[in-house]
C-alpha atoms as one frame of an Amber mdcrd trajectory, in Angstrom:
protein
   9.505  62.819  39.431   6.451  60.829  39.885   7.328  59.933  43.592   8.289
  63.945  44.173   4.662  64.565  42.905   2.806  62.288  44.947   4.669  63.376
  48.222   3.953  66.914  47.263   0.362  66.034  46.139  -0.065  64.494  49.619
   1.618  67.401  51.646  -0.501  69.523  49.761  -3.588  67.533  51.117  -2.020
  67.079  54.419  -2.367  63.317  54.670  -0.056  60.651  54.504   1.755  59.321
  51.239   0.007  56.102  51.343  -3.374  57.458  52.396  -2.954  60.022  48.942
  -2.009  56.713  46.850  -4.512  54.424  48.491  -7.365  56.726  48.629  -9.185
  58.102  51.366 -10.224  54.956  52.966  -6.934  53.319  53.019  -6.268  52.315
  56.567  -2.765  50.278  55.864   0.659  51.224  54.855   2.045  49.228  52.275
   2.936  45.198  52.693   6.142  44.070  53.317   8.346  42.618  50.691  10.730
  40.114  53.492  13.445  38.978  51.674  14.219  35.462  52.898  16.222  33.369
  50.563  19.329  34.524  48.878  20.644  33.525  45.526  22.242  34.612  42.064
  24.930  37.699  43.054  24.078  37.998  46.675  24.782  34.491  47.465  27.658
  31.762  47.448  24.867  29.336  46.328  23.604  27.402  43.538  20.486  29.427
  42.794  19.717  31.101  39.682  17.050  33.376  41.190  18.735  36.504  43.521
  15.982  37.180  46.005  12.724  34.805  47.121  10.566  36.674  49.456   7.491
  36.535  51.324   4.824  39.002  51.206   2.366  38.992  54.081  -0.744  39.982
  52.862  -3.072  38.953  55.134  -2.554  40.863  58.152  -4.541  43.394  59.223
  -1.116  46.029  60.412   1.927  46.564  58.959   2.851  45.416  62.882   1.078
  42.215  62.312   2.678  41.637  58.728   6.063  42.026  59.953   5.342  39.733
  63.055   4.171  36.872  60.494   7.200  37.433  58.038   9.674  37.213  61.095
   7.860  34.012  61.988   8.255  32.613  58.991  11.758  33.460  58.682  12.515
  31.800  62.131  10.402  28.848  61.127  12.622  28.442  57.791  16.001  28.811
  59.670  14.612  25.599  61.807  13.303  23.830  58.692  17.134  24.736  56.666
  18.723  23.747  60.149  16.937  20.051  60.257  17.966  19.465  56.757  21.530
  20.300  57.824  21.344  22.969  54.978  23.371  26.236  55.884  21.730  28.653
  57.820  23.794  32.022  57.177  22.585  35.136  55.178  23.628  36.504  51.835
  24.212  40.293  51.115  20.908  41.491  51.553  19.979  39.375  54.744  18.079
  36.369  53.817  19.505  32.846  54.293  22.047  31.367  51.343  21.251  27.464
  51.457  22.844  25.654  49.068  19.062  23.996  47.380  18.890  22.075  44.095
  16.756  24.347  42.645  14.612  27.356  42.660  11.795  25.251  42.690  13.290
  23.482  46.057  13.261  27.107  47.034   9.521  27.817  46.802   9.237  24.127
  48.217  10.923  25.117  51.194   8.878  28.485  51.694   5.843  27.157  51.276
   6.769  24.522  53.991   7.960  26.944  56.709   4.927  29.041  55.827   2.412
  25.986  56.886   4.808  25.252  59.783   4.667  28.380  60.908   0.832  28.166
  60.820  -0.293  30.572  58.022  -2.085  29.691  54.264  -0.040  29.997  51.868
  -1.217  32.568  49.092  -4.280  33.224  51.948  -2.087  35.135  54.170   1.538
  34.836  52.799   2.049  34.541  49.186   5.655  34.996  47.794   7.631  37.680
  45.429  10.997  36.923  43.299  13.461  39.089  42.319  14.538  37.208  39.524
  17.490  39.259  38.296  17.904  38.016  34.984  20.018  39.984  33.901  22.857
  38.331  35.497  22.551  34.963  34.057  21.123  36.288  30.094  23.973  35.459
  28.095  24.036  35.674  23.627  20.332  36.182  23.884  19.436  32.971  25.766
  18.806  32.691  29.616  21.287  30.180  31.154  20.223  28.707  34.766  19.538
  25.637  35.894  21.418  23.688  33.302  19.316  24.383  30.910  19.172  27.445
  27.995  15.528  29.440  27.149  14.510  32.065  24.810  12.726  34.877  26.021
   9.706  33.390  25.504  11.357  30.088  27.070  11.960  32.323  30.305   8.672
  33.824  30.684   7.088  30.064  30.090  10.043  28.981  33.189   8.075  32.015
  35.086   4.531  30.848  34.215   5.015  27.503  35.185   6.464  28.789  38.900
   3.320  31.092  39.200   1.345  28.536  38.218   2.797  26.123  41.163   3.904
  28.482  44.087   1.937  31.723  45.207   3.730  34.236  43.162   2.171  37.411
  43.188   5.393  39.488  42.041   8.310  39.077  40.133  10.707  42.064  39.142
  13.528  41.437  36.783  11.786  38.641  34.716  13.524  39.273  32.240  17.072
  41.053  31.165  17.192  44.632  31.182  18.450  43.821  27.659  16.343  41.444
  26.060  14.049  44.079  24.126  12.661  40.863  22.251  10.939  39.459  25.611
């Protein structure tokens, strides 16, 4: 309903959708959310995590944001390639390396993100789709050998925000977990 009223809100006005939810000044359409590296359910992998992504904020087009994510991505397919680390793509198109972590994930991102020339959390910062969900089991999280409250999990999150770029995560925690 809210996205019906906004698109009829902006017909209305006879500007653009993102020009009505950006204001009158807004000059660019929203940033990309590139979904890079698979895990969880979209991937034969050992990651916890379903999607890590890139979000180029720091170009000045949408035309320019998509060039740097698809530079990135080519720049991580030669990083995962010189590691001998798998270089096909999981159910929603990013690449399914097997890593030993999620942390080696953001590792790995923030790597192909220099090599590709950019500043991290400057001009690319990154998004997770954690998906939760999939791995909250009797009331406890269960991923990376290790089992966390909710309050454990959002701690886990912290401390990845607190090291990587992070400016979005969706699916922090369980759909579920009403305690969280």
């Amino acid at each position: 309903v809210s996205m019906a009223t906004a698109r009829a809100a902006a017909n209305g006005l006879g500007i653009p959708l993102y020009r009505y939810l950006g204001g009158p000044m807004a000059s660019l359409l929203p940033v990309p959310l590139m979904n890079v590296i698979n895990g969880g359910a979209h991937a034969a992998n050992n990651l916890d995590f379903q999607e890590f992504m890139l979000v180029p904020h720091g170009a000045n087009t949408f035309r320019d944001a998509l060039q740097m994510g698809t530079e990135v991505f080519h720049t991580l397919k030669s990083l995962l390639s010189n590691q001998e680390l798998s270089t096909s793509v999981g159910d929603e198109g990013g690449f399914a390396p097997n890593l030993s972590s999620n942390d080696a994930a953001g590792d790995l991102l923030i790597a192909a993100i220099e090599k590709a020339g950019y500043r991290p959390g400057e001009q690319i910062s990154l998004a997770l789709d954690v998906a939760s969900t999939e791995f909250f089991k009797d009331g406890y999280y269960e991923f990376g050998g290790s089992k966390y409250s909710s309050e454990g999990m959002i701690e886990q999150l912290q401390k990845l925000v607190n090291r990587y770029p992070i400016i979005s995560i969706e699916d922090g925690l369980a759909e579920d977990d009403w305690e969280g």
